[in-house]
C-alpha positions, 0 to 999 in steps of 0.5 A, a space after each residue: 102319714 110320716 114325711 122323712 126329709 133326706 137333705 134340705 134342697 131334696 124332695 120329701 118322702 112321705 110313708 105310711 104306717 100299715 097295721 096289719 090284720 089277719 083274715 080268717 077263713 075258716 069263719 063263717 062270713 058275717 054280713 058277706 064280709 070276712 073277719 079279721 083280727 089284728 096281727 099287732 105287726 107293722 109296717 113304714 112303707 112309701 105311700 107310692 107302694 100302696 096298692 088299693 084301699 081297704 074300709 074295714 068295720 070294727 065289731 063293738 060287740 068283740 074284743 079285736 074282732 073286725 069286718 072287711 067291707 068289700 062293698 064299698 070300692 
C-alpha cells in the first residue's frame, strides 16, 4: 500500500500497486484452477477501486507459472 499526501490539513490517499497476470485458456486446467503467467505490466490504482480479492499459488516446479485458487472465496 502506498499512501500519497495532497497537502498537510488533507486526508490521505492510499493506493495499491496491481501486478498483473494473464490467464490462459487454451491450457488445460490443473487441479480445476486456471493458469496464469505474469505480464510484467503494473498498475498504482486507489484502493476503493478494488473490486474482489484473488488467492493465487505459485507453481515451485516452473519458471513464471501460477494457479488462481477459485476455491478459497
Amino acid at each position: 500500500m502506498l499512501r500519497f499526501f495532497r497537502g498537510e490539513t488533507k486526508e490521505p490517499y492510499d493506493l495499491a500497486m496491481i501486478c498483473w497476470f494473464e490467464i490462459v485458456s487454451e491450457e488445460f486446467k490443473v487441479y480445476s484452477c486456471s493458469q496464469l503467467y505474469y505480464t510484467d505490466e503494473y498498475n498504482i490504482i486507489p484502493i476503493g477501486s478494488i473490486d474482489q480479492e484473488v488467492h493465487i499459488i505459485q507453481r515451485f516446479d516452473k519458471k513464471n507459472h501460477f494457479l488462481l485458487n477459485k476455491f478459497i472465496f
